[in-house]
C-alpha positions as CSV (number, residue, x, y, z in Angstrom):
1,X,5.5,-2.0,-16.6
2,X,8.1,-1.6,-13.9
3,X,7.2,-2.9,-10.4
4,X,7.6,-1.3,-7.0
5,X,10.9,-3.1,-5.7
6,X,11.8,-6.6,-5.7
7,X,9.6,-6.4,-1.6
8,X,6.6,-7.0,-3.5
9,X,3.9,-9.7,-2.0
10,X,5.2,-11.6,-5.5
11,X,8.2,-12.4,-4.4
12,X,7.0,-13.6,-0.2
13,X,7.4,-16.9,0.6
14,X,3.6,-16.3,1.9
15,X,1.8,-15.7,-1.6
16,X,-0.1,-18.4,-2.9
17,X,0.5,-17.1,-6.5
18,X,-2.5,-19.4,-8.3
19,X,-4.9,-17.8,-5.7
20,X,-3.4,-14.8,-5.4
21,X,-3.8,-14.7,-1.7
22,X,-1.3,-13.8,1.8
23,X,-1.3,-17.6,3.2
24,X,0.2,-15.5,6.7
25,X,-1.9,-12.8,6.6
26,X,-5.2,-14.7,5.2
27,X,-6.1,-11.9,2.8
28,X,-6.3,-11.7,-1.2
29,X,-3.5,-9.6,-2.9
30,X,-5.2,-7.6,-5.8
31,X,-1.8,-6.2,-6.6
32,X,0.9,-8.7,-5.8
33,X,4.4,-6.4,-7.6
34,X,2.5,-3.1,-5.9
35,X,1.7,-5.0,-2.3
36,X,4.2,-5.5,1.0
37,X,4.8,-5.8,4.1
38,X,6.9,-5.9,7.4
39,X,6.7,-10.1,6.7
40,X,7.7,-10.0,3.5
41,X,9.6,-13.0,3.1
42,X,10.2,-13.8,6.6
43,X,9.0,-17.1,8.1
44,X,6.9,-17.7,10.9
45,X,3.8,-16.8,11.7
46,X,3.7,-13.4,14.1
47,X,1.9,-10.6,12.2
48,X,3.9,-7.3,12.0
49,X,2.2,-3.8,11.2
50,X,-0.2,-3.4,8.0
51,X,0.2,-4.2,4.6
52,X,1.1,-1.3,2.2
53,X,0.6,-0.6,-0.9
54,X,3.7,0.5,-2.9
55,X,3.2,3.8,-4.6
56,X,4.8,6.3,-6.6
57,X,4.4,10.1,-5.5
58,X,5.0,12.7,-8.0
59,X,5.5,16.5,-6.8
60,X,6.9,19.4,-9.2
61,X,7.6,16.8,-11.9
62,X,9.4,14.5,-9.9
63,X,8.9,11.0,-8.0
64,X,9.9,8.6,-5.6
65,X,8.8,5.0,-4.7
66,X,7.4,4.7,-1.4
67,X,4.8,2.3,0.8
68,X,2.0,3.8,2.3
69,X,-0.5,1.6,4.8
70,X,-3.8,0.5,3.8
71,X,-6.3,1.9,5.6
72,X,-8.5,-0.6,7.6
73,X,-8.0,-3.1,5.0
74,X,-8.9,-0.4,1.7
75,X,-5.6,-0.2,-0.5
76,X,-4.4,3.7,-0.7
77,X,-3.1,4.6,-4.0
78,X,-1.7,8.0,-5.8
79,X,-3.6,9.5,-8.6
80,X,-2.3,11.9,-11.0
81,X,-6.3,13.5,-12.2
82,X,-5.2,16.0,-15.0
83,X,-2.0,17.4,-13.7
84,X,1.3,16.6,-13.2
85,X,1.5,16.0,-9.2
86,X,0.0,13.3,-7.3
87,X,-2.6,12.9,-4.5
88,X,-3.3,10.1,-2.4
89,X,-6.9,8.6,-2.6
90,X,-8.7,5.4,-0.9
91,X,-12.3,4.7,-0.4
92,X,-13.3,3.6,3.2
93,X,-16.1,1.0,3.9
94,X,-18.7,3.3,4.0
95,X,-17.8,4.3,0.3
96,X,-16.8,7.7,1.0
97,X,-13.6,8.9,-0.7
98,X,-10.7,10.5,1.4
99,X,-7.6,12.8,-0.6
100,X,-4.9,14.0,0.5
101,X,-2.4,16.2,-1.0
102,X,1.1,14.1,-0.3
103,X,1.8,11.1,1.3
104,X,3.1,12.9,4.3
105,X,-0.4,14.4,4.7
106,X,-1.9,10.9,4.6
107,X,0.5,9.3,7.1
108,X,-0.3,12.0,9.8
109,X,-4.2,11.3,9.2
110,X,-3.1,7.7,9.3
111,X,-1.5,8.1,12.8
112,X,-3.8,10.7,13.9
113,X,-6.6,8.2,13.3
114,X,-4.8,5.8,15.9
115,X,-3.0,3.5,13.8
116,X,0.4,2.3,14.1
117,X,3.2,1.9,11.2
């Protein structure tokens, strides 16, 4: 299976690959070759932005790569349920499911919501 880039939390100089786990960030990785962020690979310590998730979006039988932020610490992905395009699903703490129909309808509920890229 391909992965998302060679950006990936796999290759950062913060993952802790026996555990799994952001040493910067102090999080576990459930996806390290689908998983990034603005760190990746940088040293230091200074946190910058959120971590995406890398995704591919498909729309009228073609896709694109992209990296789409997690959403108070609940990974986002695209789901193709029985058709041939994409939506963008994630379950928030209180288990209810949000979808949206593209990833550009996601990231303007993502900033709408008060977060920052």
């Amino acid at each position: 299976m391909p992965n998302g880039g060679l950006h990936h939390c796999g290759n950062c100089l913060h993952f802790v690959q026996r555990d799994k786990f952001c040493s910067l960030r102090g999080i576990a990785i459930e996806l390290d070759h689908w998983t990034t962020c603005r760190n990746f690979d940088e040293p230091g310590e200074s946190i910058r932005g959120p971590v995406y998730a890398i995704v591919c979006e498909v729309k009228n039988f073609a896709g694109g790569y992209c990296d789409i932020p997690y959403f108070d610490g609940h990974r986002v992905q695209t789901v193709q349920d029985g058709t041939v395009d994409t939506v963008v699903r994630f379950t928030d703490s209180d288990g209810k499911v949000h979808e949206f129909p593209s990833v550009t309808d996601y990231l303007r509920f993502y900033k709408e919501s008060g977060r920052e890229l």
